[in-house]
C-alpha positions as a Markdown table, in Angstrom:
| # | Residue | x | y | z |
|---|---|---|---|---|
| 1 | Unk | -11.2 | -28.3 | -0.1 |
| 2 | Unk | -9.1 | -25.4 | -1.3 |
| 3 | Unk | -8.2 | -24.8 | -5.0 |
| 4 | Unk | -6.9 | -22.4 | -7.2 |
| 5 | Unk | -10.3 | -22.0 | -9.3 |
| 6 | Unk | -11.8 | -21.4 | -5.5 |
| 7 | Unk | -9.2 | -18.7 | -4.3 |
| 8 | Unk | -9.5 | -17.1 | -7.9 |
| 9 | Unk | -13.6 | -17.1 | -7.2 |
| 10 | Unk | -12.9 | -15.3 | -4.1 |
| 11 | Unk | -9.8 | -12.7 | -5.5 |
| 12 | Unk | -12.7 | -12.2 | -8.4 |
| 13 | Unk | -15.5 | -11.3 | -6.1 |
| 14 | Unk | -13.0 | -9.2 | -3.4 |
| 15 | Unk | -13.2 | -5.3 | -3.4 |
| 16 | Unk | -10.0 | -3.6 | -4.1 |
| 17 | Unk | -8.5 | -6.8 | -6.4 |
| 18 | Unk | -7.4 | -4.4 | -9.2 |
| 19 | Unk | -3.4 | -5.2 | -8.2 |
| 20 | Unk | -4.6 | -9.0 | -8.8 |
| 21 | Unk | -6.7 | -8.4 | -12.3 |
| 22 | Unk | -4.1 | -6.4 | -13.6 |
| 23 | Unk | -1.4 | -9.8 | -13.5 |
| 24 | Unk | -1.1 | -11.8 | -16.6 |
| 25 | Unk | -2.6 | -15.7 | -15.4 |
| 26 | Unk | 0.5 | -17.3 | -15.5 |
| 27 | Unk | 1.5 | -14.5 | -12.5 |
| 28 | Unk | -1.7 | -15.1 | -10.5 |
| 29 | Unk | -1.1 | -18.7 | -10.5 |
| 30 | Unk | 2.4 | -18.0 | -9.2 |
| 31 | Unk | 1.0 | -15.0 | -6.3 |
| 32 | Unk | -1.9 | -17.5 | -5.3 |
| 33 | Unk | 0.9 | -21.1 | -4.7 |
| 34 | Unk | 3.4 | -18.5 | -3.2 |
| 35 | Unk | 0.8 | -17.0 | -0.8 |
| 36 | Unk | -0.6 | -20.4 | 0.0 |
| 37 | Unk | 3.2 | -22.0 | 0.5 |
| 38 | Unk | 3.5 | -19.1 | 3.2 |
| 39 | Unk | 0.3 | -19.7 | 5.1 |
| 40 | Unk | 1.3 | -23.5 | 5.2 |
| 41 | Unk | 4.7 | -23.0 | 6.6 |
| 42 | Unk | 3.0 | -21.2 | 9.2 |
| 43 | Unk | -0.4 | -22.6 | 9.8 |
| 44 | Unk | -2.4 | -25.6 | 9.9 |
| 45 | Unk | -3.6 | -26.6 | 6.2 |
| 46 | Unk | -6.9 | -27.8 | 7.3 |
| 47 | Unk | -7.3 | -24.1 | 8.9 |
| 48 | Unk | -5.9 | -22.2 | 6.1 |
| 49 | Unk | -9.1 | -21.2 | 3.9 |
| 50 | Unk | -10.0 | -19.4 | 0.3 |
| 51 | Unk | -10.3 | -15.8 | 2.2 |
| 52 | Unk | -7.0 | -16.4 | 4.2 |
| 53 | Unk | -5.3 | -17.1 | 1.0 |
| 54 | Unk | -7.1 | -14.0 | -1.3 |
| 55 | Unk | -6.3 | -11.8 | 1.6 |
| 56 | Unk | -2.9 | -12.9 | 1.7 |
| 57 | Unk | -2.5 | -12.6 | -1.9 |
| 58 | Unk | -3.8 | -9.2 | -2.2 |
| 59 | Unk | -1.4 | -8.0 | 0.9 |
| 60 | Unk | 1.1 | -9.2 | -0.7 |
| 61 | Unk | 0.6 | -7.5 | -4.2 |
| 62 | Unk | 0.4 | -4.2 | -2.4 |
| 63 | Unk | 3.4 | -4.8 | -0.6 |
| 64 | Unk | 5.1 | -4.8 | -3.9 |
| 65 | Unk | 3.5 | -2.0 | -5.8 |
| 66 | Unk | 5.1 | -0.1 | -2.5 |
| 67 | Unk | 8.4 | -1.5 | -2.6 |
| 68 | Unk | 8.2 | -2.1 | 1.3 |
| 69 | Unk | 8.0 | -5.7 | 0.8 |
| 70 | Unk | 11.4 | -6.2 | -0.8 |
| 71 | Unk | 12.9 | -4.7 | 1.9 |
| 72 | Unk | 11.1 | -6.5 | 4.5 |
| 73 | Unk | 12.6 | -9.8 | 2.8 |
| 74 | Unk | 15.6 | -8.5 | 3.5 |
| 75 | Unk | 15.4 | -7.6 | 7.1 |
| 76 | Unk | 15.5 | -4.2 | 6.9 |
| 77 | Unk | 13.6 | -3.1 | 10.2 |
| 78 | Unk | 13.8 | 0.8 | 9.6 |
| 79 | Unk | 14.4 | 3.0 | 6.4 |
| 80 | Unk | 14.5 | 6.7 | 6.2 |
| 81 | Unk | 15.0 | 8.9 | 3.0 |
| 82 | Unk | 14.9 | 12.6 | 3.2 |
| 83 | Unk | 13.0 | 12.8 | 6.5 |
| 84 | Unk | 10.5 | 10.9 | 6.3 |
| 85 | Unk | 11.1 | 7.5 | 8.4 |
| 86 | Unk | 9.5 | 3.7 | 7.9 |
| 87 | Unk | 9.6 | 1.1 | 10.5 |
| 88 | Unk | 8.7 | -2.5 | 9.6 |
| 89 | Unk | 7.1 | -4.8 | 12.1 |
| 90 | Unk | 5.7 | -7.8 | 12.0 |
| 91 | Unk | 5.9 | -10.9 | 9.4 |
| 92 | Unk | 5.4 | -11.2 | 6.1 |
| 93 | Unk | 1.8 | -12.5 | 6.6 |
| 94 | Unk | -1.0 | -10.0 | 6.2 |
| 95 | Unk | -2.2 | -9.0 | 9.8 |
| 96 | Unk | -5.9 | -9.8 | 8.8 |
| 97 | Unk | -4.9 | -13.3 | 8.0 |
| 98 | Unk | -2.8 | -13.6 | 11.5 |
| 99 | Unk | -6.3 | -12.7 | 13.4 |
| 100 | Unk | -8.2 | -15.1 | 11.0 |
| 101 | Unk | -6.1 | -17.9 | 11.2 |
| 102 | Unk | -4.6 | -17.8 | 15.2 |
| 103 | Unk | -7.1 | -19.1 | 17.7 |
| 104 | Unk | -8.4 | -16.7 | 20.3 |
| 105 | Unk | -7.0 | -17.6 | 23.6 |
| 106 | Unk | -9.5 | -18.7 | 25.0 |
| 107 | Unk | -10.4 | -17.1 | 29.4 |
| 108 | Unk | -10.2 | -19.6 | 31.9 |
| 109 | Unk | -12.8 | -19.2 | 34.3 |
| 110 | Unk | -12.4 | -20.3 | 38.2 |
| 111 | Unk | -13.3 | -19.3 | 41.4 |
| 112 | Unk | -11.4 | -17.6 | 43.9 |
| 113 | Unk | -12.0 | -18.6 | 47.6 |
């Protein structure tokens, strides 16, 4: 079963957590139910696991230090500021977690006569 204490286990042991360790614990409880609220409004709970969550979390996190992530809750799909251009794609789930959590479509195999 998935837990705080077991998502925290796996932040703790994850490469590139700095952004996580740096939050006061009252704001990693708050990352870790806000990224876990997101991956269950958008996947199965019984398929959402400790990694998909940490990963999430720490996606997240860097979205913010960036300031791309505020705009991406607001729907902005392009931004430009003195010549240099962003476009925004995609959700606000953490690609990695996307092709952890989505099954592989499976190939239908058949024969041709």
């Amino acid at each position: 079963m998935i837990t705080n204490e077991s998502i925290k286990g796996y932040l703790d042991r994850m490469y590139g957590n700095e952004l996580y360790k740096e939050l006061v614990k009252e704001d990693q409880e708050k990352i870790i139910f806000v990224a876990h609220e997101l991956l269950k409004d958008n996947f199965k709970e019984d398929d959402i696991t400790d990694r998909a969550v940490a990963l999430q979390v720490l996606y997240m996190l860097e979205g913010e230090e960036e300031e791309y992530a505020k705009l991406k809750r607001q729907g902005v799909k392009s931004y430009s500021v003195k010549g240099v251009s962003v476009t925004f794609e995609g959700t606000e789930i953490a690609p990695a977690v996307i092709q952890l959590l989505e099954p592989v479509p499976k190939a239908k195999v058949g024969r041709l006569i």
